[in-house]
Structure formats: structure tokens, C-alpha cells
C-alpha positions as a printed Julia matrix, in Angstrom:
461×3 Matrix{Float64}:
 -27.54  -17.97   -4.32
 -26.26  -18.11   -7.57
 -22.37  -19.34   -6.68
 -20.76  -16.95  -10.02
 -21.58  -13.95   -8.49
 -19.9   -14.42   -5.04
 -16.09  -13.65   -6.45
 -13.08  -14.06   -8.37
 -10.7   -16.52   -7.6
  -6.9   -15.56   -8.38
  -6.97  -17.44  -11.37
 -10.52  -16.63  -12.92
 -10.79  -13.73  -15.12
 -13.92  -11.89  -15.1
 -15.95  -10.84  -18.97
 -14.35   -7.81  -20.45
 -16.68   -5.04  -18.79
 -16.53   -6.34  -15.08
 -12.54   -6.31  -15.96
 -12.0    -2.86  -16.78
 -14.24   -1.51  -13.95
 -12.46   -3.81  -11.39
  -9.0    -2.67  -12.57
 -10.12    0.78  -12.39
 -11.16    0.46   -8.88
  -8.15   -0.79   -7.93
  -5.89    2.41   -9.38
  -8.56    4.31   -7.58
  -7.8     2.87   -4.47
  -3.69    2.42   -4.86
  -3.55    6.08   -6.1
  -3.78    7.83   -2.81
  -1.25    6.45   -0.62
   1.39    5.82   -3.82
   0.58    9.79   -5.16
   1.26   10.7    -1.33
   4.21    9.26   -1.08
   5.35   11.12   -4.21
   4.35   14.36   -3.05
   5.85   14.06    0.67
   9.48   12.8    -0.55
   9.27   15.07   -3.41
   9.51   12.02   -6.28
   7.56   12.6    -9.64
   3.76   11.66   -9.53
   3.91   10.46  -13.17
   7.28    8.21  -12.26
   5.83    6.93   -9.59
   2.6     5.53  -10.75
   4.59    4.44  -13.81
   7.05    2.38  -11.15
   4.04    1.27   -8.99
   2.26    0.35  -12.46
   5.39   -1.24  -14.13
   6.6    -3.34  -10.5
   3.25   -5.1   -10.1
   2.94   -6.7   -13.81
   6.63   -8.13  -13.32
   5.63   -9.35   -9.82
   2.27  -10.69  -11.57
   5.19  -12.51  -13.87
   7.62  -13.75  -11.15
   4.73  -15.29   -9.01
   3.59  -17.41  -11.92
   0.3   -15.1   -11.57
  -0.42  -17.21   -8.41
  -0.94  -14.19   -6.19
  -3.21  -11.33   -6.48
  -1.27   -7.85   -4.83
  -0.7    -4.65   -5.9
   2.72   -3.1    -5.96
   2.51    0.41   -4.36
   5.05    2.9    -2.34
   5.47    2.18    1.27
   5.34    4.9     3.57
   7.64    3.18    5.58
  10.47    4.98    4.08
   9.42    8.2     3.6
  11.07    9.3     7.38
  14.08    8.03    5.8
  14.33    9.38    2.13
  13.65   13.03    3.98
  16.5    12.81    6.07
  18.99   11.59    3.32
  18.08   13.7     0.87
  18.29   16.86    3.83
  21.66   15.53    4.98
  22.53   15.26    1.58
  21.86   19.62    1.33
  18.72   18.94   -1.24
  15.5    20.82   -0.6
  12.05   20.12   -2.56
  11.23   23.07   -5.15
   7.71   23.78   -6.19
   7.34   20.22   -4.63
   9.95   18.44   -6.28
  13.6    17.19   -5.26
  16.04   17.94   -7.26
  17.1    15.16   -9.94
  20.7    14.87   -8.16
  18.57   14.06   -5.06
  16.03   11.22   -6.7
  19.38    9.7    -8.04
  21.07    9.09   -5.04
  17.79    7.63   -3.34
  17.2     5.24   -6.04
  20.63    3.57   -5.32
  19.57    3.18   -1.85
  16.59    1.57   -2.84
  17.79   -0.4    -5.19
  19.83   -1.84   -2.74
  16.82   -2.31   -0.29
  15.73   -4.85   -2.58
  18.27   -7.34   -1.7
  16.77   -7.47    2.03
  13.28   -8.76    0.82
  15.51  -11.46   -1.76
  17.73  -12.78    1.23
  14.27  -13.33    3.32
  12.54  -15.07    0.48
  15.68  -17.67   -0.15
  15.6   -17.81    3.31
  12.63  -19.6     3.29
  12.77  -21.26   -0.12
  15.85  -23.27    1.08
  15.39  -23.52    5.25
  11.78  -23.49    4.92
   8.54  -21.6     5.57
   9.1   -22.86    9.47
  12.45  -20.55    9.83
  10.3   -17.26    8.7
   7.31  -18.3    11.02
   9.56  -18.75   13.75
  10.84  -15.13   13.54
   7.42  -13.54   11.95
   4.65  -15.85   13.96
   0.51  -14.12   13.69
   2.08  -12.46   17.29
   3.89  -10.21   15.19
   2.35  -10.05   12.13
  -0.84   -9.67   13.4
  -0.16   -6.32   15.1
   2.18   -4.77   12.45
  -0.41   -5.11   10.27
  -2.9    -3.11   12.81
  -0.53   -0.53   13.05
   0.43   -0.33    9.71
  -3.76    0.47    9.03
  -4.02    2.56   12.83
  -0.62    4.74   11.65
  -2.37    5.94    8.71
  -5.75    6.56   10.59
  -4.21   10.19   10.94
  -3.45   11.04    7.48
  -6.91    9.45    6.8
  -8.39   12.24    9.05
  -6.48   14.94    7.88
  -7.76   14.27    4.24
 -11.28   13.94    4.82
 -11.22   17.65    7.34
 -11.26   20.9     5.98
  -8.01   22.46    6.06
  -7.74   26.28    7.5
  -9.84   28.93    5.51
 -11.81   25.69    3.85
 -15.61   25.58    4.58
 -17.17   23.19    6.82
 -18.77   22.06    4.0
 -15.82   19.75    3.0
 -17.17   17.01    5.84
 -20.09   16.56    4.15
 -17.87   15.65    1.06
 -15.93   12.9     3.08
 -18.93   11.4     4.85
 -21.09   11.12    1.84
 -18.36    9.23    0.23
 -17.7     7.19    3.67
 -21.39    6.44    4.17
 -22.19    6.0     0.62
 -19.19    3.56    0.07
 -20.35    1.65    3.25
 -23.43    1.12    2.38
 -22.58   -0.13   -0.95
 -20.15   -2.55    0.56
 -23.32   -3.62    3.09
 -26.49   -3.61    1.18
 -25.9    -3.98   -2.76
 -25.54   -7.23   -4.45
 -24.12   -8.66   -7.14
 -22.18   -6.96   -9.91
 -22.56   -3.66   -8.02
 -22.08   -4.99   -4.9
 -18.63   -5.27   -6.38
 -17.61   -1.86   -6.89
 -18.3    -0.13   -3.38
 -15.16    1.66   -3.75
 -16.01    3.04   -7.2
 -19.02    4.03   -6.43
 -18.41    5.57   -3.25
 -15.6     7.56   -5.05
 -18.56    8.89   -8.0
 -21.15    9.56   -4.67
 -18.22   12.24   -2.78
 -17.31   13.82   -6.55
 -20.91   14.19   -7.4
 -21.13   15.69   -4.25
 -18.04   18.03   -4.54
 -19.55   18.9    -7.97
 -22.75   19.99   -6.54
 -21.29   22.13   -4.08
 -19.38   24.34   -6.88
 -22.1    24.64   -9.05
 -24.31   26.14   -6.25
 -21.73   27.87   -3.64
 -19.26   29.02   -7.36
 -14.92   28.71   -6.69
 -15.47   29.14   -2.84
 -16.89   25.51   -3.19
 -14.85   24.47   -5.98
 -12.44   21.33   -3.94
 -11.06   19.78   -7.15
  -7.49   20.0    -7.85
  -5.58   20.79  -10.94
  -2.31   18.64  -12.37
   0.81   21.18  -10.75
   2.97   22.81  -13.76
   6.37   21.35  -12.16
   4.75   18.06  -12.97
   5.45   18.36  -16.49
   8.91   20.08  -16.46
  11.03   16.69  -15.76
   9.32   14.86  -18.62
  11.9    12.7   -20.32
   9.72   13.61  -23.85
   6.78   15.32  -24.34
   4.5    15.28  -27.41
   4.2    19.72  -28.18
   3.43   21.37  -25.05
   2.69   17.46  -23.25
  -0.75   18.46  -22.41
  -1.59   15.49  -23.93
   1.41   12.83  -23.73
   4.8    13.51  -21.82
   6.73   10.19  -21.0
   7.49   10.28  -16.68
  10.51   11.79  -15.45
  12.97    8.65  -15.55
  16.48    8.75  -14.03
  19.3     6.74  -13.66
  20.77    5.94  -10.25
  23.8     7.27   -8.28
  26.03    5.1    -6.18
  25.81    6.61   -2.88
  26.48    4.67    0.13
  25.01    7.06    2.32
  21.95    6.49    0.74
  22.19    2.34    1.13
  22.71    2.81    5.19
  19.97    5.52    5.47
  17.12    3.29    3.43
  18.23   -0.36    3.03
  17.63   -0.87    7.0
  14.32   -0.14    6.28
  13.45   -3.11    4.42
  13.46   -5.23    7.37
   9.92   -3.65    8.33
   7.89   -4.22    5.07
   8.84   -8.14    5.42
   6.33   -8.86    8.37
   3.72   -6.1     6.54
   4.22   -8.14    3.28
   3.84  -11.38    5.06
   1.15  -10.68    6.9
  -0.23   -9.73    3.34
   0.14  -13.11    2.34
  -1.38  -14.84    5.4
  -4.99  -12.02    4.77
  -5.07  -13.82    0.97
  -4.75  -17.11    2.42
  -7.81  -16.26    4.7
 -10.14  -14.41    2.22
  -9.13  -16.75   -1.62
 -10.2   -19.74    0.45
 -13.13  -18.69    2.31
 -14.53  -17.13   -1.35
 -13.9   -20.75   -2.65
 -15.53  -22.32    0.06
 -18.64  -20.08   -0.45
 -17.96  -20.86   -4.59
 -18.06  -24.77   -3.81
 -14.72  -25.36   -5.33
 -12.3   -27.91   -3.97
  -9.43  -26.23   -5.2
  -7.27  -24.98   -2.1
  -5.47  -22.42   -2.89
  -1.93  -22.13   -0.85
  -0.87  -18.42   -0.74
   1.43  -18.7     2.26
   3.21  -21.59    0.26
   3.85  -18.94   -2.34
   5.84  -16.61    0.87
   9.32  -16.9    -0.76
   8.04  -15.53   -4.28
   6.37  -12.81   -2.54
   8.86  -11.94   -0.79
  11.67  -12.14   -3.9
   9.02  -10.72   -5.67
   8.82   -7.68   -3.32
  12.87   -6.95   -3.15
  12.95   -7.24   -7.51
  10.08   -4.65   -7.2
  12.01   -2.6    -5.3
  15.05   -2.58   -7.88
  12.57   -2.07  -10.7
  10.87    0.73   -9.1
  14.05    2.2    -8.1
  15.47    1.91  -11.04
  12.83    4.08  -13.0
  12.71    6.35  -10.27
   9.89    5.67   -8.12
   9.86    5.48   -4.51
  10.42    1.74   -2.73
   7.27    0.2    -2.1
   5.69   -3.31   -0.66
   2.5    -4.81   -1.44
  -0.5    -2.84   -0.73
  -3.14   -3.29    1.96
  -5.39   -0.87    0.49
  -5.95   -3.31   -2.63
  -5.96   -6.35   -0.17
  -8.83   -4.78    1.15
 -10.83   -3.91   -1.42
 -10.53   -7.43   -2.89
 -11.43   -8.55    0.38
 -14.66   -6.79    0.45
 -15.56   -6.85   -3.23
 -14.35  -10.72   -3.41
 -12.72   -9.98   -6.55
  -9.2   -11.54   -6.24
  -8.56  -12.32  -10.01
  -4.61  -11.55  -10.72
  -6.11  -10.73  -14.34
  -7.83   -8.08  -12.86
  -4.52   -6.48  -11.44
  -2.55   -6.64  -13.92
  -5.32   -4.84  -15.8
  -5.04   -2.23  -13.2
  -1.1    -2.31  -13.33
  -1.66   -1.08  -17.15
  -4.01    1.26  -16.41
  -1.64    2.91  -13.88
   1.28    2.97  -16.67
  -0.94    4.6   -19.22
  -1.98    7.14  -17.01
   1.58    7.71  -16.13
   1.85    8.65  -19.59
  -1.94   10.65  -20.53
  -1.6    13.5   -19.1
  -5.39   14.25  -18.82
  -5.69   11.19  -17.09
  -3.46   11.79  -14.51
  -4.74   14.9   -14.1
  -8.51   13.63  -14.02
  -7.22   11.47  -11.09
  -5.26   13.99   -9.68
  -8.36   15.85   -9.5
 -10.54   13.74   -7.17
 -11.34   16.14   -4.23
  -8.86   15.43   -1.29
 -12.0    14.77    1.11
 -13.21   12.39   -1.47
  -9.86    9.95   -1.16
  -9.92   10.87    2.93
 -13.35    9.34    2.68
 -11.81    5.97    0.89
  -9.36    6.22    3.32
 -10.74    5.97    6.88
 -12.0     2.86    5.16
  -9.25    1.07    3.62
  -7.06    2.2     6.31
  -9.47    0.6     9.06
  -9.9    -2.59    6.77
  -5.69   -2.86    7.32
  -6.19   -2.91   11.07
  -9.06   -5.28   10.83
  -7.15   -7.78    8.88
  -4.37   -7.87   11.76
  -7.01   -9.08   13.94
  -8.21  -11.56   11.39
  -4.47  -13.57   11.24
  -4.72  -13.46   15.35
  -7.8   -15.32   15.03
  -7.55  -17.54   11.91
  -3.98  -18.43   13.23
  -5.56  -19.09   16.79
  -2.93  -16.92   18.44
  -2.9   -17.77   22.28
  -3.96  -14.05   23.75
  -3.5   -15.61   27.14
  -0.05  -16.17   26.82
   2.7   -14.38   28.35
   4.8   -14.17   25.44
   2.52  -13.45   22.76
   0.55  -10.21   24.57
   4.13   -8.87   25.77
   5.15   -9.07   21.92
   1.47   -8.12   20.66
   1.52   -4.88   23.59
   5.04   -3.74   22.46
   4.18   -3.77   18.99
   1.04   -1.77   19.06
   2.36    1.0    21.96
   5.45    1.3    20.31
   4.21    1.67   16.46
   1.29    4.15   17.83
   3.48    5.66   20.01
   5.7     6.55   17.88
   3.66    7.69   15.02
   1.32   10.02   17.2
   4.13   11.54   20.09
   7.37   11.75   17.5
   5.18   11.98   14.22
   6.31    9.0    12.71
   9.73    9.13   13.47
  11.39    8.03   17.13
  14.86   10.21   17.89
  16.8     6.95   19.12
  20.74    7.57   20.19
  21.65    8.8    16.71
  19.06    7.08   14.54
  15.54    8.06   13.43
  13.76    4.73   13.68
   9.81    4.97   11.62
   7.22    4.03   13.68
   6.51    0.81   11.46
   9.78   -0.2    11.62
  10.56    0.48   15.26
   7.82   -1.49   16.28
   8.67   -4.45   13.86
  12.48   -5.03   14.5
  11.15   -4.53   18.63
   8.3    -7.23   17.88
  10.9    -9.49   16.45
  13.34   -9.59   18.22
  11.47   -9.97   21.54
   9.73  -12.66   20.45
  12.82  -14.63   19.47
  14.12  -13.86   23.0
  11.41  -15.1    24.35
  11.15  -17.83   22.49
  14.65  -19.48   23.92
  14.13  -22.24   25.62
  10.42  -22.64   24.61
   9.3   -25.95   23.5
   8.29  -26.72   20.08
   4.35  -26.66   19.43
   2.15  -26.99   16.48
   0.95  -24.44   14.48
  -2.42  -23.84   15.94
  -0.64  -23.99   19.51
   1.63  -20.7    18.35
């Protein structure tokens, strides 16, 4: 086997070519669940690719390029911008909140931002111990399953015809499913690096064919809405060419800091547990590569982690949604091997350009919704996968007591929550997200459980 073409370490940076069509792959694959989150709170598309785009160069920069993730919205918070901005007497028009209503939310998650900062000091000055001890693989482990199984929904929803559609729209998703597989499985090489991307071409060719022989019945792209453009801070003529996003400046409200800071608290295990998957997957590609090199990504926990809460402030303060690391890229790297942090910032540049072209955001917005469901029931299955990966790799005792009560909670509680309250549990006067829930639940009954316990080593945990 010829050892260049098995990866890309985080700090190798593949020829020109291979670059751009990495990079590209990886906007492909952030692009669904950050555009998502855009259109459910009612945020601008172009803003928020231009935050997600804009956040993950300057956490490139404040990692020392050390660590190759993606900076994309969470949906984590989404239960929680809805019900400030409703409380708050703001309704979506056309698909849009108000600018009054973006404000107020970006001061909230501006202020989110300092949970993620406290967490990474935390373990810059007491030491990556005192974060293991409250976020061991028994809790990471399963947040990240349900973080991938919450989603498996959404995944579903995107890749089935909707009322009135034809049936013909599942043929869409599982060409793109199957095809993508397949590539993932059987081709090698330079090809057998783009899976995603080519999987994505496969379900659009497919979509294509159907509306050139069935005519607009078949025709499942989407056009770029109108009320996308009308927030532009400047648009060149009529913008259908360049408009700059819809930037705003934040509004104090303190209503807005107690509805969405809390919420913080949940992307810390999904982020760490992000860290622990690239610990797994750089090394193993640079066993395979022969290199000696170890590469310590869990050593690099507190930058993530400070990296995450500055994201936050950036993206807020741009007016994007708040966001976390993304599992979605995690996984593609994971199964193309490419984990160069030249690649992503690439990719982060790409997303701010498009944020600013508006034929390319429209080309992008155009990619048949049962095409991206396709990508999804991947990627989103990849995230669960990976939380069974840091059980294993962190030889997580699933005969003890302790660990399957924590693991158990987790998993019924995140699932539970997600699929009987739709993502949202009604709790005294609080509406805890299923994520979330299931986190702060996880971690705190493993620290009670925990008293009294003696101290073991790592592999004992």
C-alpha cells in the first residue's frame, strides 16, 4: 500500500486540487444542519454561514491550527431561541425573525460563550483530570449517540417525500445513500476520498433526471427565497450577484442570557467527546501512515473548549446562531481520513464567500432536500457510532453499576425526550432540550455516584 494515500494528518496539507475538493466537501456536509438551524429559529442563511465560516478560521487561529473541527450551529439551542424570541412577542415572517428579535438572541449568546471559557480554564489550571472526572467516556460516550440518534428523525424526514410529493423522491435519497456508501466501501485512493461529494453529484444527477423526463412535477430543486436578500447590509444593483449577509449588532437583554446561556452546559460533553473521536481516528491514520508522531488532541481540551465559547461570541456577534463543533465534519474526516486543518480552513473560506455570492448560495441552497436527507442518515449514524467508539477505546467498564445507570439515563432520557416531547421536556417551569436534559442528568449522576468511589486509572474508568 502506498502509505501517501491513506490520509491527512492535521498538520499536512494536501496539493492544490485535492484541497479545494476536500474543503468543498466539507461545506457540503456542514451546510445542512447549520442552513437548518437558520431556517427553524428564523436567523439569516447568508449570516449564518458567514458566522459558521468566519468562527472556524479564528478557532483554526486560537488552537495554534492543532485541531481539525468545523465550527457549525448547534441544534441544541434552537428549543430555546423559539421560546425567547415567542415570549419576547416576535413571530418569523416569510421565514425570518424580525431584526429586534436576532438582536436580543445574540446577547444571549454572546453570553453563552463564557460557559465553554470557564470549562476550558477549568482544565487549563486544575487539570484535564477535574473535566474527566465530571465528563468520563460514561457520559460522553452516550451524549454523543444521542446527539447522532436525535437527529436520526430530521434525517428521515429529509430523505421522505413530503405530502402531495411523488414517491419518486426515495429513490432520490437512496441513490445518494447507497451511492455514497459504496464510495466510502469500495473506491480507493483519491476518490475514495470524496464519498460524500460524490454521493451528493449521484442523488442531484438523479433529481436532474427525474425533471427532465417526469417535467416540474419532478422538478425537487429549490430556489434561494426573496426574503433572503431583503436584510442585506449592501448589495451590489439588485444583489443577484453580491449582497453582504444581514449583520446586526446585539441587544442587552437579560432575558435572553437566562433563556440560552444554560444551554451551554450541554455542548461541553458533545464538544469533548469531539475531541476524544480525533484522538482515536489522527492516531490510528498515523499508525497506518508509519509516523511516530503522536498526536495529543485531548491535551489540546482547554483550547477547544475556549475556542468553542470565543466562537460563540464571534458568531453571535455577526448574527449567527450559537454553535459547537460539528460531528458531521468529524465524520467525514473520519471516513475520508482527511484530517488536514488546511483543509478546513479552506472550507471555512469557502463558506464566507458563499455567504457573500449569491449564486453560490443559491446553487447550494438548491441541492434537492432528499439529496442532503440522504447525507444525512449517514453522517448522523456516523455521530452515534463514534459514541460507541470512546466506550470502547476508553475501555469503559459496561459491567459496572455506575457506568450503565449513567450510560441508561443518558440514552432514555435524550431519546425520550426528543421522540415523546419533540425535543423539548415541559419540566416544572422550564423547557429542558433533549441534549441538554440528558447531559446535565448524565453528569450529575455520575458525580453522585462517584462519592465515595475510590480512585482508579484511566483504563479502569
Amino acid at each position: 500500500m502506498n502509505k501517501q494515500k491513506v490520509g491527512y494528518l492535521p498538520d499536512e496539507r494536501p496539493p492544490l486540487g485535492k484541497l479545494l475538493l476536500y474543503a468543498l466537501q466539507q461545506v457540503i456536509v456542514m451546510f445542512p444542519a447549520t442552513v437548518t438551524v437558520a431556517l427553524i429559529t428564523g436567523f439569516q442563511v447568508s449570516t449564518t454561514i458567514f458566522a459558521s465560516g468566519l468562527a472556524t478560521l479564528c478557532f483554526a487561529l486560537i488552537t495554534g491550527k492543532k485541531l481539525p473541527l468545523y465550527y457549525g450551529s448547534s441544534f441544541a439551542y434552537l428549543s430555546a431561541i423559539s421560546g425567547l424570541v415567542a415570549a419576547q412577542g416576535f413571530s418569523k415572517m416569510n421565514g425570518i425573525l424580525p431584526t429586534a428579535a436576532i438582536q436580543i438572541s445574540q446577547f444571549g449568546i454572546i453570553m453563552s460563550g463564557l460557559v465553554s471559557i470557564a470549562a476550558g480554564l477549568l482544565v487549563k489550571f486544575a487539570g484535564r483530570d477535574a473535566v474527566e472526572k465530571v465528563l468520563p467516556p460514561c457520559v460522553t460516550g452516550p451524549v454523543a449517540m444521542i446527539i447522532g440518534l436525535t437527529l436520526a428523525g430530521n434525517a428521515l424526514g429529509d430523505a421522505a417525500p413530503k405530502e402531495g410529493q411523488p414517491q419518486v423522491i426515495w429513490i432520490v435519497s437512496l441513490a445518494t445513500l447507497l451511492s455514497t456508501i459504496l464510495f466510502s466501501r469500495y473506491l480507493k485512493g483519491f476518490l475514495g476520498q470524496l464519498p460524500l461529494l460524490l454521493g451528493a453529484a449521484v442523488g442531484c444527477i438523479t433529481a436532474f433526471l427525474f425533471y427532465q423526463f417526469g417535467g416540474d412535477g419532478m422538478n425537487f430543486f429549490r430556489s434561494l427565497p426573496k426574503e433572503a436578500l431583503a436584510a442585506s447590509t449592501w448589495k451590489l444593483g439588485s444583489g443577484s450577484i453580491f449582497a453582504l449577509p444581514a449583520f446586526s449588532l446585539p441587544k442587552i437583554s437579560w432575558a435572553a442570557v437566562a433563556a440560552i446561556m444554560p444551554i451551554a452546559i450541554a455542548t461541553i460533553p458533545e464538544s469533548t467527546a469531539h475531541v476524544y473521536q480525533l484522538d482515536i481516528y489522527v492516531n490510528n491514520v498515523a499508525r497506518e501512515k508509519g509516523s511516530n508522531k503522536k498526536y495529543d488532541m485531548v491535551g489540546l481540551l482547554d483550547r477547544n473548549l475556549i475556542g468553542d465559547g470565543l466562537c460563540d461570541m464571534i458568531a453571535g456577534f455577526v448574527g449567527g446562531p450559537a454553535g459547537t463543533n460539528y460531528g458531521e465534519n468529524i465524520s467525514t474526516m473520519a471516513i475520508t481520513r482527511v484530517f488536514s486543518v488546511p483543509v478546513l480552513m479552506v472550507a471555512a473560506g469557502l463558506a464566507v464567500v458563499m455567504s457573500c455570492f449569491t449564486p453560490l448560495i443559491g446553487a447550494i441552497y438548491g441541492i434537492p432536500l432528499a439529496v442532503i436527507g440522504g447525507l444525512e442518515i449517514y453522517l448522523f449514524g456516523a455521530i452515534a457510532a463514534q459514541g460507541i467508539a470512546i466506550l470502547i477505546d476508553r475501555k469503559c467498564d459496561m459491567f459496572s453499576v455506575k457506568n450503565i445507570s449513567v450510560i441508561a439515563s443518558i440514552m432514555v432520557i435524550g431519546l425520550g425526550i426528543n421522540y415523546k416531547f419533540a425535543g423539548t421536556l415541559p419540566f416544572f417551569n422550564m423547557k429542558v432540550p433533549a441534549v441538554a436534559g440528558a447531559a446535565i442528568f448524565g453528569i450529575i449522576l455520575n458525580l453522585l455516584l462517584s462519592i465515595g468511589e475510590k480512585k482508579t486509572t484511566r483504563e479502569e474508568n
